[in-house]
C-alpha positions as CSV (number, residue, x, y, z in Angstrom):
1,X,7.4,5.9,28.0
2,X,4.8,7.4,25.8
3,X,4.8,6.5,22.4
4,X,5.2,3.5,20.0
5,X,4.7,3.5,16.3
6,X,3.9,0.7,13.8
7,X,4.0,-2.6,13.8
8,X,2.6,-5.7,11.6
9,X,-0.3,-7.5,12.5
10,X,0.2,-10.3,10.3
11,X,3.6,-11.4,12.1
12,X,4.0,-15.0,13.5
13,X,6.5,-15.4,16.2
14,X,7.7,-12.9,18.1
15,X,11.5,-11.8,17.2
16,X,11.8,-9.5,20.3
17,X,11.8,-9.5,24.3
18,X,11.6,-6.9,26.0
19,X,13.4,-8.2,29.1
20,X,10.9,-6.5,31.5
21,X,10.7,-7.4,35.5
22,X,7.2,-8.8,35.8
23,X,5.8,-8.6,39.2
24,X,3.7,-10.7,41.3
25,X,-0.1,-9.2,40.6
26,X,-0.8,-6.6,42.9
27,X,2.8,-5.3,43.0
28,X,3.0,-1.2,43.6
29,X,5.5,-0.6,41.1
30,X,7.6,-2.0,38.8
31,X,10.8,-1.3,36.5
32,X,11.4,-2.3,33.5
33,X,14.9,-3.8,32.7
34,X,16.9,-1.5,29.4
35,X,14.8,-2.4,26.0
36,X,15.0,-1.4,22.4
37,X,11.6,-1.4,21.5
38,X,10.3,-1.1,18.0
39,X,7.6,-2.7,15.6
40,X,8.0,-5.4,12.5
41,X,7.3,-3.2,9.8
42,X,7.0,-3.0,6.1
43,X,10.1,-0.9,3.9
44,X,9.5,2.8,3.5
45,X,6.9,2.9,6.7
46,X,8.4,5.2,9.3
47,X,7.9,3.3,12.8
48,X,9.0,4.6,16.5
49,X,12.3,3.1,18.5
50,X,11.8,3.6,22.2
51,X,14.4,3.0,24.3
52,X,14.7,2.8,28.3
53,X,18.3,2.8,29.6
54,X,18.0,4.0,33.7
55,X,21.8,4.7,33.9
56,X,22.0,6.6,30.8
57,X,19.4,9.1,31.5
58,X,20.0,12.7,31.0
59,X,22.3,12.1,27.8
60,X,22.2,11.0,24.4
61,X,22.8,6.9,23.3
62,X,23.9,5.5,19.9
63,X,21.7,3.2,18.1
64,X,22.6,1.2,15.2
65,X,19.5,-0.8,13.0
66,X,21.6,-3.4,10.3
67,X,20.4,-5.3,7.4
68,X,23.2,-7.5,6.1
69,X,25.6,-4.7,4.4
70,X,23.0,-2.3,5.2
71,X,23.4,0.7,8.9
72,X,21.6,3.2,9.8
73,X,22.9,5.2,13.4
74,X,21.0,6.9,15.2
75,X,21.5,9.1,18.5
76,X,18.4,9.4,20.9
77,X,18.7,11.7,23.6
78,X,17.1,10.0,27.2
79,X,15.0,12.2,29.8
80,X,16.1,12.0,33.7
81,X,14.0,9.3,34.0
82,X,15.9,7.3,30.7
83,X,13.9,7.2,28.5
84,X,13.7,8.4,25.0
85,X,12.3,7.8,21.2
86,X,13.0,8.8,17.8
87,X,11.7,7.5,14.5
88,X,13.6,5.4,12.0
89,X,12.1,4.0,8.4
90,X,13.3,0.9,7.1
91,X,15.1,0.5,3.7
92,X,14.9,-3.1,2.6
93,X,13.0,-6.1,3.7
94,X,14.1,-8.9,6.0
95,X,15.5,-9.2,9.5
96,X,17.0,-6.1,10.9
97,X,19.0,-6.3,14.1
98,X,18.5,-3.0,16.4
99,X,22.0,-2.3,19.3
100,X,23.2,-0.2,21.0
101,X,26.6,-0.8,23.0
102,X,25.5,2.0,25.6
103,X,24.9,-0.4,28.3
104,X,26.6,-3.3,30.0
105,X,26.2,-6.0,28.8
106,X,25.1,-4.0,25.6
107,X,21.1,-4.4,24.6
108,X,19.6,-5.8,20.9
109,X,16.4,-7.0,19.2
110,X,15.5,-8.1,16.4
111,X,13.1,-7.0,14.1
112,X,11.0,-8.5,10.3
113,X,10.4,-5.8,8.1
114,X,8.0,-7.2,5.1
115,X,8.3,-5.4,1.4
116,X,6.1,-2.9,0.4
117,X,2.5,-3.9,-0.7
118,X,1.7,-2.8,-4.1
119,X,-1.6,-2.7,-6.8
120,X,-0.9,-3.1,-10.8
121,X,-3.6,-1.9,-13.0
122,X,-3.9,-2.1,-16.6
123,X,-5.0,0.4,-18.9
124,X,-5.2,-0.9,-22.9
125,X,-7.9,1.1,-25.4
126,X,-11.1,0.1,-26.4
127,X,-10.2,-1.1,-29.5
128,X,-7.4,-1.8,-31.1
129,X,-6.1,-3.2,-34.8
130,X,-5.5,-6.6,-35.9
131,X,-1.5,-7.8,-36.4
132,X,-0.8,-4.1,-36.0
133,X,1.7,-3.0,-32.9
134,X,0.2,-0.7,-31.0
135,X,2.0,1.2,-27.9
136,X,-1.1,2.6,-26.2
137,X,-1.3,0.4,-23.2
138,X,-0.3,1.6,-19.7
139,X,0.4,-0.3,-16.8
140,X,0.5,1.3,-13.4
141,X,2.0,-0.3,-10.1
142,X,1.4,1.8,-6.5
143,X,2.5,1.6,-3.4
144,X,-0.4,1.1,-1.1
145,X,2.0,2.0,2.2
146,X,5.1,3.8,2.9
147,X,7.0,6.5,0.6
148,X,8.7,4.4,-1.6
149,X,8.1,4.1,-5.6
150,X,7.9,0.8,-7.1
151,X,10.9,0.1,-9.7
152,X,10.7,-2.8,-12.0
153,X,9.2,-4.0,-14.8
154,X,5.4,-5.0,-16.1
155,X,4.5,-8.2,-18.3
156,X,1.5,-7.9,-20.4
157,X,0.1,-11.5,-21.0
158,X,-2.8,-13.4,-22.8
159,X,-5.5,-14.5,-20.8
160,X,-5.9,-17.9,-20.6
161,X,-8.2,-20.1,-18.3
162,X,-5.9,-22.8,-16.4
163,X,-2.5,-21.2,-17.6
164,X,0.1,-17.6,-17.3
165,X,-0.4,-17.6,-20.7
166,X,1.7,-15.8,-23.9
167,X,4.0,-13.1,-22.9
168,X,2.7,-10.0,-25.1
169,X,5.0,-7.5,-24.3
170,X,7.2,-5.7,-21.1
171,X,7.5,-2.3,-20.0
172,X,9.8,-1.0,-17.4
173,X,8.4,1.4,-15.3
174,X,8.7,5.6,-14.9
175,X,8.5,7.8,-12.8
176,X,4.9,9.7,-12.6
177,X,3.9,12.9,-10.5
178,X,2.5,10.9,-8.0
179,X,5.3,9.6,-5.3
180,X,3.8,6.3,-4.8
181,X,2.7,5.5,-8.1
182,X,5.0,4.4,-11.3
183,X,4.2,3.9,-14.9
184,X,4.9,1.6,-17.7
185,X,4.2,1.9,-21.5
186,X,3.6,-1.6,-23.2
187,X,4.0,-1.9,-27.0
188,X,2.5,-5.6,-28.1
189,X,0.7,-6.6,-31.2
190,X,-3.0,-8.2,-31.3
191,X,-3.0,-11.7,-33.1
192,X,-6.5,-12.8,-33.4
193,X,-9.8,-10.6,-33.7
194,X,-12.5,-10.1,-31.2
195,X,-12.5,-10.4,-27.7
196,X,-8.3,-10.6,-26.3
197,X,-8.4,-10.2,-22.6
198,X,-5.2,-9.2,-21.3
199,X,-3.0,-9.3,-18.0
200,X,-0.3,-7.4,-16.0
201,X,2.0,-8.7,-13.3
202,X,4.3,-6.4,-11.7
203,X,7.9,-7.4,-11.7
204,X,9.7,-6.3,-8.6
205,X,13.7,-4.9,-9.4
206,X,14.2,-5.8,-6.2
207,X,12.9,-7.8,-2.6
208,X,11.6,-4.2,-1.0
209,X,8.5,-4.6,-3.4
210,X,5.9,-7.4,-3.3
211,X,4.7,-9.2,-6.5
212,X,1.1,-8.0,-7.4
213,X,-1.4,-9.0,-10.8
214,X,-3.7,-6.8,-12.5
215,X,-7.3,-7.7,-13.1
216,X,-8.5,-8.7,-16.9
217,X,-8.6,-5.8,-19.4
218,X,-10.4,-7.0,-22.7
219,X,-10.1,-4.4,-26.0
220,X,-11.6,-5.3,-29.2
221,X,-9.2,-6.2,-31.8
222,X,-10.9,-5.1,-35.5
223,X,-9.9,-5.4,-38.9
224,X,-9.6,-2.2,-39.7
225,X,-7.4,0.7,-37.9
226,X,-10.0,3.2,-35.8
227,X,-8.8,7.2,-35.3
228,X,-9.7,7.6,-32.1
229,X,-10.1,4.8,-29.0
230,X,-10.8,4.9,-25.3
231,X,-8.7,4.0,-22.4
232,X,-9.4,4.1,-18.8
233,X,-9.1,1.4,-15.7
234,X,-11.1,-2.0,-16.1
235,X,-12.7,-1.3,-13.1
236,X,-14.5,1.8,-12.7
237,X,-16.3,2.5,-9.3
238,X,-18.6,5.0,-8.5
239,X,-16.9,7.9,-6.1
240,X,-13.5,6.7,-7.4
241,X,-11.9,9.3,-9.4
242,X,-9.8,7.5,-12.6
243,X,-8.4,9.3,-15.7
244,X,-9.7,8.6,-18.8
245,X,-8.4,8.8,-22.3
246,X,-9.2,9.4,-25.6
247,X,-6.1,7.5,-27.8
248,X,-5.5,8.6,-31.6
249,X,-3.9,5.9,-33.9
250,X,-0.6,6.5,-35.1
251,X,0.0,9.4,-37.8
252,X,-3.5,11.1,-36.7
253,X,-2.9,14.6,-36.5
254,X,-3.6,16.5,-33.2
255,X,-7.0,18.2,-32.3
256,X,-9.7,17.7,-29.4
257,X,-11.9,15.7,-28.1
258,X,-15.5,16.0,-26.2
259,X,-16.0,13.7,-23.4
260,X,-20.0,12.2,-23.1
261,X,-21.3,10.2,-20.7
262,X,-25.3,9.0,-21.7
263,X,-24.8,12.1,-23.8
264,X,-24.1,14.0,-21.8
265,X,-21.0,16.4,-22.0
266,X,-18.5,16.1,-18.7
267,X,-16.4,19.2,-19.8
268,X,-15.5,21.1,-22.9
269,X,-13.1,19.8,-25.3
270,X,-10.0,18.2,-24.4
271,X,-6.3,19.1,-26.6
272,X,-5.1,16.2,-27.4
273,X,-1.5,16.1,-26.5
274,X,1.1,13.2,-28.1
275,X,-1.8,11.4,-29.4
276,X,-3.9,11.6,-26.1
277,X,-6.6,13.5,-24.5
278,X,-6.8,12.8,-20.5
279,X,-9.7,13.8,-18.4
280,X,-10.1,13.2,-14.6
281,X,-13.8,11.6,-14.2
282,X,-15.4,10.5,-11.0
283,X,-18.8,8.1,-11.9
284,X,-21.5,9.2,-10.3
285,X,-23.7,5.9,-10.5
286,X,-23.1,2.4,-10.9
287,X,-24.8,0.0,-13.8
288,X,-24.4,0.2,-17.6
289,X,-23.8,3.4,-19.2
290,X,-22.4,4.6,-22.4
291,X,-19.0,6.4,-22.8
292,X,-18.8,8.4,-26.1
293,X,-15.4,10.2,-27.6
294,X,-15.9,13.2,-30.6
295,X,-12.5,13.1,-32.0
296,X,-11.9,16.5,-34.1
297,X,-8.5,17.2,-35.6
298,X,-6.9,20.5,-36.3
299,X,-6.8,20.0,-39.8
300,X,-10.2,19.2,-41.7
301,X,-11.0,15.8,-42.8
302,X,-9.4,14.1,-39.3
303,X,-12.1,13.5,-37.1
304,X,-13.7,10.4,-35.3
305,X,-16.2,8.7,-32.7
306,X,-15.1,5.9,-30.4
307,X,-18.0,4.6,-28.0
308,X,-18.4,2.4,-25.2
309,X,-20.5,0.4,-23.3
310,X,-19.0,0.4,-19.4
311,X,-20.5,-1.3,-16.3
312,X,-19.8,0.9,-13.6
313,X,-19.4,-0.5,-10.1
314,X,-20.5,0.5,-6.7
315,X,-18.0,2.0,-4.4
316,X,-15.6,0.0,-3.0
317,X,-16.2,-1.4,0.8
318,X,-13.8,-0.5,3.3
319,X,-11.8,-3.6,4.5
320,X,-12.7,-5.0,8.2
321,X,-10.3,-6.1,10.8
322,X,-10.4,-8.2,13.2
323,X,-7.3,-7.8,16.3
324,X,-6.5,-10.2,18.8
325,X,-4.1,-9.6,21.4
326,X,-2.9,-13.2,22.7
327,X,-5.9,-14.9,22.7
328,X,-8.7,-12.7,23.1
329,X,-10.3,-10.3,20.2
330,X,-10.2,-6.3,21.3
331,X,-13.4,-4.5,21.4
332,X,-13.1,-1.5,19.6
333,X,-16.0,0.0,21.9
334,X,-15.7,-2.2,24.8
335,X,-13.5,-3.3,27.7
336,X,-9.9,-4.5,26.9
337,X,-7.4,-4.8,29.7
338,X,-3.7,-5.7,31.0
339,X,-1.9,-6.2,33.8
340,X,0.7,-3.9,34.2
341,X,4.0,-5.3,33.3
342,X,2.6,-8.5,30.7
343,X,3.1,-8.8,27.1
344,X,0.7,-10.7,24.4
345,X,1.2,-11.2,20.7
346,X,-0.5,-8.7,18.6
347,X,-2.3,-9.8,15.5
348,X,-4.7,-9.2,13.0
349,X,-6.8,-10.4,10.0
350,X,-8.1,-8.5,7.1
351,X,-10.6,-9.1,4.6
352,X,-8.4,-7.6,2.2
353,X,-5.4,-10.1,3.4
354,X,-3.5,-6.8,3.8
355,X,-0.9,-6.3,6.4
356,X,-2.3,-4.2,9.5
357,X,0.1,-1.6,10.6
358,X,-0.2,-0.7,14.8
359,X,0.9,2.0,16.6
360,X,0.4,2.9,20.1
361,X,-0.1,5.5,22.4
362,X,-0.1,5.7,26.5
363,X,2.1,3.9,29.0
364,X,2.5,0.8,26.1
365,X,5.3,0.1,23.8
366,X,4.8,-2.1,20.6
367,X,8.1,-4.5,20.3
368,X,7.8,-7.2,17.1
369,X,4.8,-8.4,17.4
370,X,3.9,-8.1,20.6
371,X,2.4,-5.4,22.7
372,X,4.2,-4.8,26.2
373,X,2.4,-2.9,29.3
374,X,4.8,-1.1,30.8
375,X,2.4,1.6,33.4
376,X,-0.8,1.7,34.5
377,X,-3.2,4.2,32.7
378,X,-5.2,4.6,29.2
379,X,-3.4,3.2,26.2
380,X,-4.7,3.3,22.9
381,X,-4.2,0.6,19.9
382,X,-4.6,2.2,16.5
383,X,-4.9,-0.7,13.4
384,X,-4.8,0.8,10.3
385,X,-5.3,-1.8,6.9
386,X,-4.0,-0.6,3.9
387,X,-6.5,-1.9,1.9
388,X,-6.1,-3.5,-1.6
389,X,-7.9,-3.5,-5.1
390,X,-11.1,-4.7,-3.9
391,X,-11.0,-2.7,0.0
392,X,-10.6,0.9,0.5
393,X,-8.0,1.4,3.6
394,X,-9.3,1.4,7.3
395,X,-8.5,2.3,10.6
396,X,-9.9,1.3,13.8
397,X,-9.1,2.5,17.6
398,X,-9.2,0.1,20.4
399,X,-9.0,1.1,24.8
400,X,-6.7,-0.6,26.6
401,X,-6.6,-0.3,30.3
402,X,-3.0,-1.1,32.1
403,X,-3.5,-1.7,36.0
404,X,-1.6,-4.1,38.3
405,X,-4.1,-6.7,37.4
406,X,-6.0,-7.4,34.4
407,X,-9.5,-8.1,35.5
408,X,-10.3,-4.2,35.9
């Protein structure tokens, strides 16, 4: 058996045995009894099944993975020696049971397949006018794993220390050009001037997504209705590419607009398109700088300055994991070992508080959570964190050596 793909480090107990023969140490050989073998998983993150059936070999088994109302068959076709893999991605979240009816007594796992971690972000412009509805803030939800779009709803809320405070407004989320990333358009109405920080939390349509809250966006709410304002993410990072926009008030007629940073132009003019000028910018150092729009309409007498003050931040760190196999933590650069023919539990932690997603390569099979040695050579334990808001994504590779003993 060669290959096993994904499985989540963050599991508790394990939902699957393998039903291996484990032999005395120092045993020559060994053979496995017929397993199922694939990973917990999150929805929309393809993972490897590998199967061993010794009296099938040469021909092709029926697999069935079920989820309540929910079956997906498969057919995986077995070498002479039995064994065989494909690649299945799970659909919804919750306990699937893996079977197949191709031996006797027939052989099934089980399998806990968390929803897809997501990110919400808020987008609201600069400024904005007082008792006024405005519709020019934009929530945005990603998928931070599989190939799944979140569906669902955004609520923009009031900031308030110690509460969830006022609902402001929802907006149900659209489709964008990127496949992992959906949109929402929020119409709500400033009640008191100044400072009105404001909130976004991502409401799932269904169990497949997980819950996630934006950080605080605070625009300026002003008497007095401006022409032009500027929109962009309330955290921008230096070497982090974000799209930001120049925002005309409603019945402003369309023109262009020139992009500064320190006074400094970034491109040439911008069309403004439905009210909206967009420009891809990547900050090139962190601090205080000064963001500056030059609003100027296609017919004369319509033009306008919006400008702002931003902090930008430094680049975000990547996460850090740390992966234990049973009790011990693996050594990315050192020695880990197992005796051919043992399992351990397979988990991690994550300064993100991400899930870790495994996969494995080499004479080793990932089953639930736990990692199974199944022949003796090199195998090799790949953790991969997806990150979060605050942690760019990692991976991180770790030896394992499979003999008939451990101590190697």
């Amino acid at each position: 058996m060669r290959r096993s793909r994904v499985a989540l480090g963050v599991m508790g107990t394990a939902l699957l045995a393998l039903g291996l023969s484990f032999p005395a140490q120092g045993a020559p050989r060994i053979t496995p009894s017929p397993y199922l073998a694939t990973a917990n998983g999150m929805v929309g993150v393809t993972e490897s099944l590998n199967v061993f059936f010794p009296k099938a070999k040469t021909t092709s088994v029926s697999i069935s993975a079920t989820n309540g109302a929910i079956s997906m068959p498969m057919n995986i076709a077995l070498n002479p020696a039995g064994y065989g893999t494909t690649t299945w991605t799970p659909s919804a979240s919750g306990i699937w049971t893996i079977s197949s009816t191709a031996m006797t007594p027939s052989v099934s796992t089980q399998v806990s397949v968390l929803p897809t971690a997501t990110s919400t972000a808020i987008n609201t412009p600069n400024q904005l006018q007082l008792n006024v509805e405005n519709a020019g803030t934009t929530a945005y939800v990603r998928a931070l794993a599989g190939t799944a779009r979140p569906q669902g709803s955004v609520t923009l809320r009031k900031y308030l220390v110690g509460t969830t405070g006022p609902v402001l407004g929802t907006g149900w989320l659209q489709p964008t050009s990127d496949p992992l990333v959906s949109v929402a358009n929020i119409p709500w109405t400033p009640d008191a001037p100044g400072a009105f920080p404001v909130f976004g939390t991502y409401n799932q349509q269904t169990l497949n997504f997980s819950a996630s809250t934006s950080t605080v966006e605070q625009p300026d709410i002003v008497l007095f209705a401006p022409m032009v304002s500027y929109r962009f993410a309330p955290a921008l990072r230096v070497g982090q590419a974000s799209n930001i926009n120049a925002v005309l008030w409603s019945g402003i007629v369309e023109g262009s607009v020139g992009f500064l940073f320190d006074g400094v132009g970034l491109r040439g003019s911008v069309p403004t398109i439905n009210g909206v000028a967009t420009m891809s910018w990547t900050p090139p150092s962190e601090g205080l700088h000064f963001l500056r729009a030059e609003f100027t309409g296609n017919n004369s007498g319509y033009s306008g300055v919006s400008l702002q003050q931003i902090k930008v931040l430094p680049a975000l760190p990547a996460d850090q994991l740390v992966v234990s196999l049973g009790a011990s933590t693996l050594n990315a650069t050192g020695k880990n070992a197992m005796a051919r023919g043992t399992s351990q539990v397979l988990s991690s932690l994550a300064n993100s508080g991400a899930p870790t997603l495994f996969q494995i390569t080499g004479p080793c099979v990932i089953a639930g959570n736990r990692l199974h040695a199944i022949g003796n050579g090199s195998c090799v334990l790949t953790a991969t964190s997806i990150g979060s808001g605050a942690f760019t994504p990692v991976t991180v590779n770790f030896p394992i050596t499979v003999g008939d003993v451990a101590a190697l």
